[in-house]
BAMAR-30694 format. One record per residue (C-alpha): residue in three letters; x, y, z. Coordinates in nm, 3 decimals. Example, Ala and Ser with C-alpha at 12.3 -4.5 7.8 and 13.67 -1.06 7.14 Angstrom:
<rs>
 residu       X       Y       Z
    ALA   1.230  -0.450   0.780
    SER   1.367  -0.106   0.714
</rs>
This chain:
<rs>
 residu       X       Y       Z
    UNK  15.919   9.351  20.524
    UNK  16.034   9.311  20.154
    UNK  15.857   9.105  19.891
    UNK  15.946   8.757  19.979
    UNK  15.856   8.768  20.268
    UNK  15.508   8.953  20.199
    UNK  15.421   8.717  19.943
    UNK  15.474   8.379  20.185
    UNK  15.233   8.555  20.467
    UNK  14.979   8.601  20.180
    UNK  15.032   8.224  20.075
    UNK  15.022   8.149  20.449
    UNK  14.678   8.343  20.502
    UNK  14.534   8.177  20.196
    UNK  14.603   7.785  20.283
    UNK  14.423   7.906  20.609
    UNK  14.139   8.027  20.521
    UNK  14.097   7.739  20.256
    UNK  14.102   7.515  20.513
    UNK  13.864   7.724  20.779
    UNK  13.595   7.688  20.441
    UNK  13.648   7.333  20.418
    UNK  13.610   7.238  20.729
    UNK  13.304   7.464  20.817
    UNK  13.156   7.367  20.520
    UNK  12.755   7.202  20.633
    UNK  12.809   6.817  20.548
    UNK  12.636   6.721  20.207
    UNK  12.533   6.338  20.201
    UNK  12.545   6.261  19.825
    UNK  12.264   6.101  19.720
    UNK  12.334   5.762  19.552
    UNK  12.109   5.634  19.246
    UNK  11.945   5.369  19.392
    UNK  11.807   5.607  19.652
    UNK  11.590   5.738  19.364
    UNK  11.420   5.424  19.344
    UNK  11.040   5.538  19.464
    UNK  11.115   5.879  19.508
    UNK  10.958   6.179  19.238
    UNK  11.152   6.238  18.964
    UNK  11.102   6.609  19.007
    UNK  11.005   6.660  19.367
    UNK  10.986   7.047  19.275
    UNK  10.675   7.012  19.098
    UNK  10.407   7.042  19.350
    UNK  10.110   7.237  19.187
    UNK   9.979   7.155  18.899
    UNK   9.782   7.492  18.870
    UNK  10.173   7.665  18.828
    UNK  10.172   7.497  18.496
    UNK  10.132   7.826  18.207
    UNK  10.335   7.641  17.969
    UNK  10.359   7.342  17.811
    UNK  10.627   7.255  17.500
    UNK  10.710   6.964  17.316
    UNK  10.986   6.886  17.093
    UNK  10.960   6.541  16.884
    UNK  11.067   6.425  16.560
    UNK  10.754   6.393  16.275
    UNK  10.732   6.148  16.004
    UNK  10.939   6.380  15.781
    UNK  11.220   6.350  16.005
    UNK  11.155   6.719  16.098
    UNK  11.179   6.861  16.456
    UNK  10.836   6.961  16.571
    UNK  10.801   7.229  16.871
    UNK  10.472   7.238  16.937
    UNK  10.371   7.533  17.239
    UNK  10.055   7.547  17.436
    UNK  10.067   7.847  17.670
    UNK   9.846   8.113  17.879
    UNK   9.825   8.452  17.714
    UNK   9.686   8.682  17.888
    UNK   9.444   8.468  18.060
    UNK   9.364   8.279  17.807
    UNK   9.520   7.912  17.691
    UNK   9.635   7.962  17.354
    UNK   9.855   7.804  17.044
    UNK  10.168   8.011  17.010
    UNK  10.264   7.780  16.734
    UNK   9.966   7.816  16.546
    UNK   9.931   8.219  16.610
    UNK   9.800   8.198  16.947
    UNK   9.459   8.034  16.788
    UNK   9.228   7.971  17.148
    UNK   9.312   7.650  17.307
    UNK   9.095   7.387  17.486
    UNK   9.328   7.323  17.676
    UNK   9.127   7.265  18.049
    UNK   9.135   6.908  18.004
    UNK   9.431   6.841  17.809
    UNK   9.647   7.025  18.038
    UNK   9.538   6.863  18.320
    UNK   9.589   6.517  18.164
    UNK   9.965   6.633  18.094
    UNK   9.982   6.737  18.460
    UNK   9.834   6.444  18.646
    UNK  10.098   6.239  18.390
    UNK  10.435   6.462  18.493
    UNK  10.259   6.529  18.833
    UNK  10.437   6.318  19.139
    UNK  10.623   6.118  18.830
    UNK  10.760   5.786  19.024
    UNK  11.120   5.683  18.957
    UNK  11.080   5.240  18.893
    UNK  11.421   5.187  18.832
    UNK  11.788   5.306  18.765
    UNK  11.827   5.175  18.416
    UNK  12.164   5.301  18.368
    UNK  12.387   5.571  18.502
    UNK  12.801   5.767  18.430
    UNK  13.007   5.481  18.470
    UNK  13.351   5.602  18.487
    UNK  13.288   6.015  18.374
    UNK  13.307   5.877  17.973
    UNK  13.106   6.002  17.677
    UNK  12.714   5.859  17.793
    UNK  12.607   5.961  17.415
    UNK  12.598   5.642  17.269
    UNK  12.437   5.478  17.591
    UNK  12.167   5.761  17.571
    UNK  12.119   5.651  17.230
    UNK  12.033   5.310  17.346
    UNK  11.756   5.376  17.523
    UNK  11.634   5.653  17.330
    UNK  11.673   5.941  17.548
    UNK  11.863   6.185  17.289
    UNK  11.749   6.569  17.288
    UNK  11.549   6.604  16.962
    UNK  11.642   7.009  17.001
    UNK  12.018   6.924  17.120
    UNK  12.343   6.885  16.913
    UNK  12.346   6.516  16.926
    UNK  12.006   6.493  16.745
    UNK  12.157   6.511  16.408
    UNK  12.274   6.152  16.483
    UNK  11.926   6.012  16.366
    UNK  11.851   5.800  16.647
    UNK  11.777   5.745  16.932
    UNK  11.578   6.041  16.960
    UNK  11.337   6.087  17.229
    UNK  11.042   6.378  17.260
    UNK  11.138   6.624  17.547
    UNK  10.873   6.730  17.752
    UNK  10.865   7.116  17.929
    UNK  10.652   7.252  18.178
    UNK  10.715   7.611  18.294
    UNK  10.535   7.829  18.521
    UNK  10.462   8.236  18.538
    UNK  10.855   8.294  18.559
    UNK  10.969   8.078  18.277
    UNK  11.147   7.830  18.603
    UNK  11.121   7.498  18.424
    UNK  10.880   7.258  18.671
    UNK  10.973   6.961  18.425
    UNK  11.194   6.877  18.189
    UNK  11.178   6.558  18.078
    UNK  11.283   6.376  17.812
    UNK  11.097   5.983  17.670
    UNK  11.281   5.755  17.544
    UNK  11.206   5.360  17.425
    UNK  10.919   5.178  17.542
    UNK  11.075   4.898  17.787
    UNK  11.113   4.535  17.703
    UNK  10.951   4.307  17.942
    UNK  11.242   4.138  18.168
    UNK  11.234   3.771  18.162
    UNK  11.459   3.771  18.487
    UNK  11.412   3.972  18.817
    UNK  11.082   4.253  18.658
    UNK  11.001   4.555  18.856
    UNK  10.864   4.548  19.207
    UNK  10.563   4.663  19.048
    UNK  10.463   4.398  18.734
    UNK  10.128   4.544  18.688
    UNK  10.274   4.858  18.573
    UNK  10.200   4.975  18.183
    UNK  10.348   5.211  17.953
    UNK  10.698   5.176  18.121
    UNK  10.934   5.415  17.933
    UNK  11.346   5.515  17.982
    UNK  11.370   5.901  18.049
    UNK  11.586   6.108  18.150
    UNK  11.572   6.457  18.336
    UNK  11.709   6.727  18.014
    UNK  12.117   6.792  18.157
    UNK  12.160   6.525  18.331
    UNK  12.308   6.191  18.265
    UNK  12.118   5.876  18.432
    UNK  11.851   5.700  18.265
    UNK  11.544   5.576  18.431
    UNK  11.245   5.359  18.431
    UNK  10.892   5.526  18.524
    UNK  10.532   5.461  18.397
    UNK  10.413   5.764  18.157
    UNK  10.179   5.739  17.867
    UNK  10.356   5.952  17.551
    UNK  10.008   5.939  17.393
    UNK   9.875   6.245  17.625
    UNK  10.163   6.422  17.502
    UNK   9.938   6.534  17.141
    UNK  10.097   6.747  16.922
    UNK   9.834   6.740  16.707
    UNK   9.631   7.081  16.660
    UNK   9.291   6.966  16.639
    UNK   9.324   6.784  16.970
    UNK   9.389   7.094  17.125
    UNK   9.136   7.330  17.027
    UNK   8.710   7.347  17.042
    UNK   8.567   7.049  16.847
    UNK   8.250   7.204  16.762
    UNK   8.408   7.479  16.565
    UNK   8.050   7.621  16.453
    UNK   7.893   7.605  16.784
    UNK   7.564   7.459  16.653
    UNK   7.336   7.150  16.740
    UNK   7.234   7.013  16.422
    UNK   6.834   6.970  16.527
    UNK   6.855   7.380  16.539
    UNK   6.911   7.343  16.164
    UNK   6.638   7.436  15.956
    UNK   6.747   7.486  15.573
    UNK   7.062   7.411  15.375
    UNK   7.133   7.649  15.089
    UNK   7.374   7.536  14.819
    UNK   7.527   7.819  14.603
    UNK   7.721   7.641  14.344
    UNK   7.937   7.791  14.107
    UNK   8.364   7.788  14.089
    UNK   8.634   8.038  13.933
    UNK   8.915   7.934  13.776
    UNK   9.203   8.246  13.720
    UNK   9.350   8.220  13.365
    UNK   9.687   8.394  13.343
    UNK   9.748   8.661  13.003
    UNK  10.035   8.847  12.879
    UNK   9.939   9.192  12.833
    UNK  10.129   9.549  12.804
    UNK  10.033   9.607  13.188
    UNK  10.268   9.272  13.200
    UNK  10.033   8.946  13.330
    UNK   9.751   8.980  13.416
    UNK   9.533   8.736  13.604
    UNK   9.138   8.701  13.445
    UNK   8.881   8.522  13.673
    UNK   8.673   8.270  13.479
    UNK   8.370   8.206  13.681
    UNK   8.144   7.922  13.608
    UNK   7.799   7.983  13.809
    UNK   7.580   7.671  13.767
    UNK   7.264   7.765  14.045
    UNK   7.151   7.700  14.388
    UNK   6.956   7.434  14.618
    UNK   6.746   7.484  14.920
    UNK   6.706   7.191  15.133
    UNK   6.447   7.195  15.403
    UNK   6.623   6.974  15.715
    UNK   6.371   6.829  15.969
    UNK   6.638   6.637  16.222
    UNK   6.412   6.504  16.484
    UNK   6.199   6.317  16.165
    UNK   6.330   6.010  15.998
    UNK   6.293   5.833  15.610
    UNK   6.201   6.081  15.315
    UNK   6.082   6.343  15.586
    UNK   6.376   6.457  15.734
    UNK   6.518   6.647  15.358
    UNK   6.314   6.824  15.131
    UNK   6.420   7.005  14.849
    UNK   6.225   7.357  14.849
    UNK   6.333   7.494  14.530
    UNK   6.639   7.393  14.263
    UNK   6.754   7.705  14.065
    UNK   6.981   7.748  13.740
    UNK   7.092   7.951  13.470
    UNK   6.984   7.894  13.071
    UNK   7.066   8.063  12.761
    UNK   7.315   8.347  12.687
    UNK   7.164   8.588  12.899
    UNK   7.174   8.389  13.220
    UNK   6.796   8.319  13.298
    UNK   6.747   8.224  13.615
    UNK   6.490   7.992  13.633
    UNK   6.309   7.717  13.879
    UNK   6.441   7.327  13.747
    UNK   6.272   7.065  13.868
    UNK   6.390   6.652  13.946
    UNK   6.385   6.487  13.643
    UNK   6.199   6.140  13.671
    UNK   6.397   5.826  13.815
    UNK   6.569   6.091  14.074
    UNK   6.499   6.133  14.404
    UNK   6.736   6.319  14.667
    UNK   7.036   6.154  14.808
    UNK   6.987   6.089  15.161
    UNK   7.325   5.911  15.267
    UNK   7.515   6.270  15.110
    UNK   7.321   6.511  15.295
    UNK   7.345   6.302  15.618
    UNK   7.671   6.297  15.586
    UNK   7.745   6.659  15.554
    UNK   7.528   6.720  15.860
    UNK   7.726   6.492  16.049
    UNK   8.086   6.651  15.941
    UNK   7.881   6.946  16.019
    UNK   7.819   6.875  16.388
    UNK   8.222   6.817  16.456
    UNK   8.378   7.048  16.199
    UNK   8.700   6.913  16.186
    UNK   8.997   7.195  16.122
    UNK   9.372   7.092  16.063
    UNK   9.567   7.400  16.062
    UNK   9.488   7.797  16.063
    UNK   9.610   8.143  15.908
    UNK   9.559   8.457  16.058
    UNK   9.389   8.736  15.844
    UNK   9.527   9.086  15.858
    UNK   9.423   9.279  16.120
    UNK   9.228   9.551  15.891
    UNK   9.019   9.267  15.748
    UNK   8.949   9.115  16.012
    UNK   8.834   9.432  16.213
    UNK   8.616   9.532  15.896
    UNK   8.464   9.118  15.914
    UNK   8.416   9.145  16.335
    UNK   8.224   9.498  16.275
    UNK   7.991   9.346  16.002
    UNK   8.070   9.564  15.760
    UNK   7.948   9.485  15.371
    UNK   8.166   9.368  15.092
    UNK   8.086   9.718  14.931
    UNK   8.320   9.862  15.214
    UNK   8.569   9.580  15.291
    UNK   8.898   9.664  15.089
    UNK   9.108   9.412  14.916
    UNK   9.354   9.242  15.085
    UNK   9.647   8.975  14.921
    UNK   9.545   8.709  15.160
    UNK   9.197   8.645  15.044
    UNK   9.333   8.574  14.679
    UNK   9.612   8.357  14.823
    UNK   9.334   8.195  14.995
    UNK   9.072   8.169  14.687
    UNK   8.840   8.431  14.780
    UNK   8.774   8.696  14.528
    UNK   8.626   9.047  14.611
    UNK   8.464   9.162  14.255
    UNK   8.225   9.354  14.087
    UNK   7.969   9.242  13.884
    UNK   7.593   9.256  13.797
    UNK   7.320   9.027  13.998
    UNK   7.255   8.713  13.775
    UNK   6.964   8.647  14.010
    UNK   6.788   8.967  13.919
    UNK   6.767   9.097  14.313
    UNK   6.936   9.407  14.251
    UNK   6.949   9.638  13.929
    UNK   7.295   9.739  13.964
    UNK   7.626   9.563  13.978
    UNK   7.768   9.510  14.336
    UNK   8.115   9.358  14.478
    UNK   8.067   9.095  14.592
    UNK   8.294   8.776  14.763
    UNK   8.312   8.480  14.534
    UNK   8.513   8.186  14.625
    UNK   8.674   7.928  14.431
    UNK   8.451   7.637  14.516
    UNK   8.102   7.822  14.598
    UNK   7.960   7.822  14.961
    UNK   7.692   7.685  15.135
    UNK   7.502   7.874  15.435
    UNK   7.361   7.711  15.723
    UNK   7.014   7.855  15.768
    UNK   6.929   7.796  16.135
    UNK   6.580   7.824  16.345
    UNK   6.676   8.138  16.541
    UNK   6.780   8.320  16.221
    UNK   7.146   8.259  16.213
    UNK   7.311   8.225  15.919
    UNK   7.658   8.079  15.873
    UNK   7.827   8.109  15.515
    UNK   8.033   7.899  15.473
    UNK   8.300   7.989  15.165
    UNK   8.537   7.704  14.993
    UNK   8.870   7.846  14.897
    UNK   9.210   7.689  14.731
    UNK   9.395   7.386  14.843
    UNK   9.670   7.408  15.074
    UNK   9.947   7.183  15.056
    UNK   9.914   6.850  15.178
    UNK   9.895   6.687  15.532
    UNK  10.270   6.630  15.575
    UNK  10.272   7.034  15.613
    UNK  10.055   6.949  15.905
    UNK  10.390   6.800  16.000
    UNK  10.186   6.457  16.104
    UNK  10.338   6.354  16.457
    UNK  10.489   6.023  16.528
    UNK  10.399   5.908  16.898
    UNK  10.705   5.801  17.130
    UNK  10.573   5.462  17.089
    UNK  10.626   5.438  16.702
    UNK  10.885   5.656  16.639
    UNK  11.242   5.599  16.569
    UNK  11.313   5.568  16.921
    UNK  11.213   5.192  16.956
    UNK  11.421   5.100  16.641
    UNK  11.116   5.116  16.411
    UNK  11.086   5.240  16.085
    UNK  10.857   5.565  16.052
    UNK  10.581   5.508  15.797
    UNK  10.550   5.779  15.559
    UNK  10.371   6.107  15.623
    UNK  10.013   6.039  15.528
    UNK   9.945   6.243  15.196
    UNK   9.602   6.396  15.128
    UNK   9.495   6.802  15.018
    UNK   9.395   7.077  15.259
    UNK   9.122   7.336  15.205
    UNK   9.084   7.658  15.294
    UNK   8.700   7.735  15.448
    UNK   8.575   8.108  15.514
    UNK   8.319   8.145  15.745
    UNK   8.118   8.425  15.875
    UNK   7.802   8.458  16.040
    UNK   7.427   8.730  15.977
    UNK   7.088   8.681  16.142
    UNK   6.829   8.679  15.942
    UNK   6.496   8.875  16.122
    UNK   6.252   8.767  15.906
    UNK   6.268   8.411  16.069
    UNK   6.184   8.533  16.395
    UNK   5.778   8.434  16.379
    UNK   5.647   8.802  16.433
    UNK   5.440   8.836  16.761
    UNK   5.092   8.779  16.743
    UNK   4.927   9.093  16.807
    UNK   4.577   9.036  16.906
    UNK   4.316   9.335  16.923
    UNK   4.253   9.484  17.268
    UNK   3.864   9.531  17.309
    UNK   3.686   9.800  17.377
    UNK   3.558   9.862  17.771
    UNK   3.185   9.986  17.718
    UNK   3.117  10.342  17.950
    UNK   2.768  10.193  17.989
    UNK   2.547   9.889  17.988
    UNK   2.518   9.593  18.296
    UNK   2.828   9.619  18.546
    UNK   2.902   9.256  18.508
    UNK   2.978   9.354  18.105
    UNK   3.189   9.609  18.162
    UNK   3.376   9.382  18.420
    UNK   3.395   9.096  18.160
    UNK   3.516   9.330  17.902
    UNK   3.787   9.500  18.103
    UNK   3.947   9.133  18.177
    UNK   3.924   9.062  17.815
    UNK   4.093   9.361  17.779
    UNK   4.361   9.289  18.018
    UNK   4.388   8.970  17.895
    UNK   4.479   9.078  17.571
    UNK   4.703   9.290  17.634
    UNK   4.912   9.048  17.861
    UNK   4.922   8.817  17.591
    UNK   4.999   9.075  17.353
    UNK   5.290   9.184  17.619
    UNK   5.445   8.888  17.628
    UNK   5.425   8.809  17.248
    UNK   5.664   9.080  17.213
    UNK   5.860   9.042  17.466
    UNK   5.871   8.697  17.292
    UNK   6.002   8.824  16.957
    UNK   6.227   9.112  17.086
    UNK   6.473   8.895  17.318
    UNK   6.459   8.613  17.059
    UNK   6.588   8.970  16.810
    UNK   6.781   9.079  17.091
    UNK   6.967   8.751  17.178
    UNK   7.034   8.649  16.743
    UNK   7.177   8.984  16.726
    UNK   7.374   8.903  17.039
    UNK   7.507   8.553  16.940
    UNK   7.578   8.674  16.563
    UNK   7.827   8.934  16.735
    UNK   7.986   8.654  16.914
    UNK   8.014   8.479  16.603
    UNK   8.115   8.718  16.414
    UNK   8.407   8.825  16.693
    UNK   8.478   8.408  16.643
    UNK   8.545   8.418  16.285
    UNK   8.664   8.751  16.194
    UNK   9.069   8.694  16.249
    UNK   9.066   8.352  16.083
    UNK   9.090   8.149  15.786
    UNK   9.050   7.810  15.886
    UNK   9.212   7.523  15.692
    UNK   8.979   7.191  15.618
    UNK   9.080   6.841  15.526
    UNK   9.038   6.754  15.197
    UNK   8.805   6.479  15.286
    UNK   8.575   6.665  15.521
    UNK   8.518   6.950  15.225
    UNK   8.384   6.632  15.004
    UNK   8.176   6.575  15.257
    UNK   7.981   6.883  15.338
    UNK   8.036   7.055  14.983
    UNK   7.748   6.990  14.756
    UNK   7.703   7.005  14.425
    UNK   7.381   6.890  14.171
    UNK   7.614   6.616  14.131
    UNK   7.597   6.438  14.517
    UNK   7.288   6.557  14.615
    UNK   7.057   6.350  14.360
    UNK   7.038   5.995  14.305
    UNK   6.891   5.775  14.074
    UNK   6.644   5.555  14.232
    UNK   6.640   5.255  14.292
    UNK   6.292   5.090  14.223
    UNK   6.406   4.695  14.335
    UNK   6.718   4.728  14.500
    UNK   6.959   4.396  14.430
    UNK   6.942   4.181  14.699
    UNK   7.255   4.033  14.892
    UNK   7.510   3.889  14.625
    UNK   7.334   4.049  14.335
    UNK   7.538   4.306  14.125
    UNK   7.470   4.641  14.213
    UNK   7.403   4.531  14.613
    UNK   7.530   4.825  14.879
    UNK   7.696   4.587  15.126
    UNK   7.690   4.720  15.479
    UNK   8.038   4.848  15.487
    UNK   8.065   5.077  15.141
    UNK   8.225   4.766  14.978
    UNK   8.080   4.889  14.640
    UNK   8.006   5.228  14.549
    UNK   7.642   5.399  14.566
    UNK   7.499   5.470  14.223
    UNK   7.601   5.768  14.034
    UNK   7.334   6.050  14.002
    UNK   7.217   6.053  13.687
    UNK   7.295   6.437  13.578
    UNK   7.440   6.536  13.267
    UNK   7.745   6.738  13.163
    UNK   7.767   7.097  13.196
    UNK   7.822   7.283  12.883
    UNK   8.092   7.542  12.859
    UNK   7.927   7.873  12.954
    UNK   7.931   8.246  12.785
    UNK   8.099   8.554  12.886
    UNK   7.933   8.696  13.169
    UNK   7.788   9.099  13.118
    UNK   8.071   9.260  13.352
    UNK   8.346   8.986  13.346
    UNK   8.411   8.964  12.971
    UNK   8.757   8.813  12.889
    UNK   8.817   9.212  12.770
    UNK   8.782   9.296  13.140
    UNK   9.075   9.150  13.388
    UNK   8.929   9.118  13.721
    UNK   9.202   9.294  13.933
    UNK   9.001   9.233  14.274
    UNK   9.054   8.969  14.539
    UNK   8.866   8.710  14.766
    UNK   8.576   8.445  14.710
    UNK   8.214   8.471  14.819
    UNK   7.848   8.305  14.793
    UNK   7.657   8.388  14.532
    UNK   7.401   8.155  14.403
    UNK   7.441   8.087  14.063
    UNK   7.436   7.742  13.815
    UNK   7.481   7.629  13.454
    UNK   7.200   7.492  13.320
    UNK   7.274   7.169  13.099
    UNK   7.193   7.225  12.726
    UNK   6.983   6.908  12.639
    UNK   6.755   6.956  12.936
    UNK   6.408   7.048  12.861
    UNK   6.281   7.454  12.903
    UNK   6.049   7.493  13.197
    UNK   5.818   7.689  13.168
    UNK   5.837   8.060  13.356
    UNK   5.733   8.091  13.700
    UNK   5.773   8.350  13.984
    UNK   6.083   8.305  14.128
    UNK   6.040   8.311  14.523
    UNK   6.168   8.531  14.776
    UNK   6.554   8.460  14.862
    UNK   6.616   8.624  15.224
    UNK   6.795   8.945  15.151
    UNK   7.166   8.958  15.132
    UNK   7.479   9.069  15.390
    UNK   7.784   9.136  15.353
    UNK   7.861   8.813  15.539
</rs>
């Protein structure tokens, strides 16, 4: 056989086999659009519980892409985006799930008509990847959707387009459908009509997380302390090259007693005011001048920003820190780390102003002072203000299918407004445990009347029962604010959390917002000076004058660059010039200091 002929068998053999596969093929019935009409849009998704991740892409305000993650690691529903941060996400997911879940298709809104280029038709209806090529057209941008599940197999992926225009002519079978959006399924090429709500699509952070970040019910509250003092870091040119100098300005402290089941001039009390005189720092007791009283409306609003702790954003603190914060250990230990000077928060060394201690101690100062949240069971929370962090358009502020560019809107600008950084930590405090009440066990007589030394021995027992359960009393209410503080403490240790600027004015006070002047006849309706009901006017100013510009402080002299980092609580105040000397008095017991 030569080549020819070899070569047309194999030709031959081929066309047959060809046409043995083509005509043993199983029929496939091509399903037209219209057929979609009713059916789910992804009839693979059939449990909800498969769902581990969820991922949105979407164009913010800024005109930036936005991929936003909320995923199960190891077990546990966190924020890959935002450093795996712990999630909330029970609720939320399953709001995203019963939205994708069984997703009806309404309508075939449009569809390939002829095999040509369907970019500028996706464009129309707003259906454009925001993380594909075409996306650098500008619009027509949707925000793609993705569900995956244990093996990374994509359940959905969907992306929403425009919100649809109500039809004069014809409508949808089902009129008393809302929120009806064009989508289409990511890599494919027909558009379609289904009901979905973008607004349970959130890619905002605090919607996804715990809203009561401290974990506290503000009637457990029973003191606010106020340490109030700020650093500013002046920059000098010196052989060592430049050198950055903290310039602390420590003006006192405040303790507020907080009664929150009382109302009127009962619920706040101020227990004692603090502040610093003279060169050598006295620390002394001030007292309200006349015509001031406490002001109320401040210190109920910090208790209510309190109570839902609002938190934008987070950073992650190295892992030494924040091993060194979850086992408790004091500032004396802690070593210095970048991030907590990036962050305002200054480890240092200096003497006590406050007289506690003889020696000079490090200490964490921040750049704004701290308050702590004393609480009934003995827990403390300190709560540190650091430096400012950008602005709110870093928070990359997301624009909602139903504004964005995608209906042939205008964005609005990114809402501007300062960040914060807040350190917290948590102690317990012992000595507010009331100690048990110990009651002395009588004496059984050996002789006398029978019915004496029976009524003796129940005394006896009696006492000691009570005196039992007195203790038992005071060691699990030990036991369990050791317990919880631990929790805390594991809580807070790997994070710095970031604040809006607005919620730090609000639970951040100062001499300045929490007194008043009073108000002997308040102006009645239309008078000048009249609060309307709605903060249409301003409340008075408190009547407190300027601070003068302090001394060098024994330890921190300009002569002495402070090289170390982070901010903590100490109390300390400035004590206005023209204000009257009080006269000495024992200075009460402050509840001894942690390193939290």
């Amino acid at each position: 056989m030569n080549e020819t002929t070899k070569t047309a068998v194999f030709l031959a053999l081929a066309v047959v086999l060809v046409a043995v596969a083509v005509f043993s093929r199983p029929a496939v019935r091509e399903i037209k659009l219209e057929e979609m009409v009713g059916k789910a849009l992804f009839a693979k998704f059939t449990d909800p519980l498969a769902v581990k991740k969820l991922e949105i892409d979407r164009f913010n305000a800024a005109k930036e892409l936005e991929n936003f993650q909320i995923a199960e690691v190891n077990g546990v529903w966190s924020v890959p985006s935002h450093e795996n941060y712990p999630a909330d996400a029970k609720d939320q997911m399953g709001k995203v799930a019963e939205a994708l879940y069984d997703l009806k298709v309404l309508e075939v809104a449009a569809a390939d008509n002829g095999g040509g280029d369907t970019t500028a038709m996706h464009q129309l209806y707003g259906v454009i990847d925001p993380a594909g090529e075409n996306a650098s057209l500008g619009e027509g941008i949707g925000t793609k959707i993705t569900l995956t599940d244990a093996n990374a197999d994509k359940l959905v992926d969907l992306i929403i387009g425009k919100e649809v225009a109500e039809k004069k002519d014809g409508g949808f079978s089902m009129p008393e459908t809302q929120n009806l959006r064009y989508v289409r399924v990511q890599g494919q090429l027909p558009v379609y009509v289904v009901s979905i709500d973008p607004n349970r699509f959130s890619t905002k952070f605090d919607e996804w997380i715990e809203k009561n970040l401290l974990d506290i019910s503000t009637f457990d509250i029973k003191q606010i302390y106020v340490d109030e003092y700020s650093i500013k870091i002046e920059h000098q040119l010196t052989n060592q090259g430049i050198v950055g100098e903290l310039q602390p300005t420590f003006t006192g402290d405040l303790t507020l007693d907080y009664n929150g089941s009382a109302t009127g001039p009962e619920k706040w009390t101020l227990a004692k005011w603090m502040g610093f005189r003279g060169e050598k720092y006295e620390y002394y007791e001030r007292k309200i001048k006349e015509g001031e009283e406490l002001n109320t409306e401040t210190l109920d609003g910090m208790i209510s920003a309190l109570n839902d702790l609002k938190i934008v954003s987070v950073t992650k603190k190295p892992a030494v820190l924040a091993e060194a914060l979850r086992k408790g250990e004091t500032f004396e230990k802690i070593k210095d780390d970048a991030s907590l000077q990036k962050s305002g928060f200054y480890l240092v060394q200096m003497p006590d102003l406050k007289g506690k201690t003889a020696r000079a101690k490090r200490q964490l100062l921040s750049n704004e002072g701290d308050i702590q949240l004393r609480m009934k069971d003995g827990i403390r929370y300190h709560l540190r203000f650091g430096n400012l962090t950008g602005t709110e358009s870093e928070v990359k502020e997301e624009v909602s299918p139903a504004s964005s560019d995608a209906d042939g809107q205008k964005d609005e600008p990114a809402k501007m407004g300062a960040n914060r950084y807040l350190f917290i930590t948590a102690d317990f405090d012992e000595a507010v445990i009331p100690k048990p009440d110990i009651k002395e066990v009588p004496k059984i007589p050996t002789e006398g009347k029978e019915e004496d030394i029976e009524e003796a021995k129940e005394a006896a027992q009696q006492a000691e029962q009570s005196n039992k359960r007195e203790q038992e009393r005071y060691d699990t209410a030990v036991t369990d604010g050791k317990k919880r503080t631990e929790k805390l403490s594991e809580r807070f240790a790997d994070w710095y959390y970031v604040i809006p600027e607005d919620v730090y004015k609000k639970i951040h006070l100062t001499e300045q917002n929490v007194f008043k002047a009073k108000q002997a006849n308040p102006p009645v309706h239309g008078e000048p000076g009249h609060i309307h009901a709605d903060g249409d006017e301003p409340p008075v100013a408190p009547a407190v004058p300027p601070k003068p510009q302090l001394p060098d402080l024994p330890g921190m002299s300009k002569d002495e660059p402070a090289t170390a980092p982070p901010v903590d609580t100490e109390d300390k105040k400035e004590e206005p010039a023209q204000e009257e000397p009080a006269p000495k008095e024992p200075v009460k017991d402050e509840p001894k200091e942690t390193s939290t």
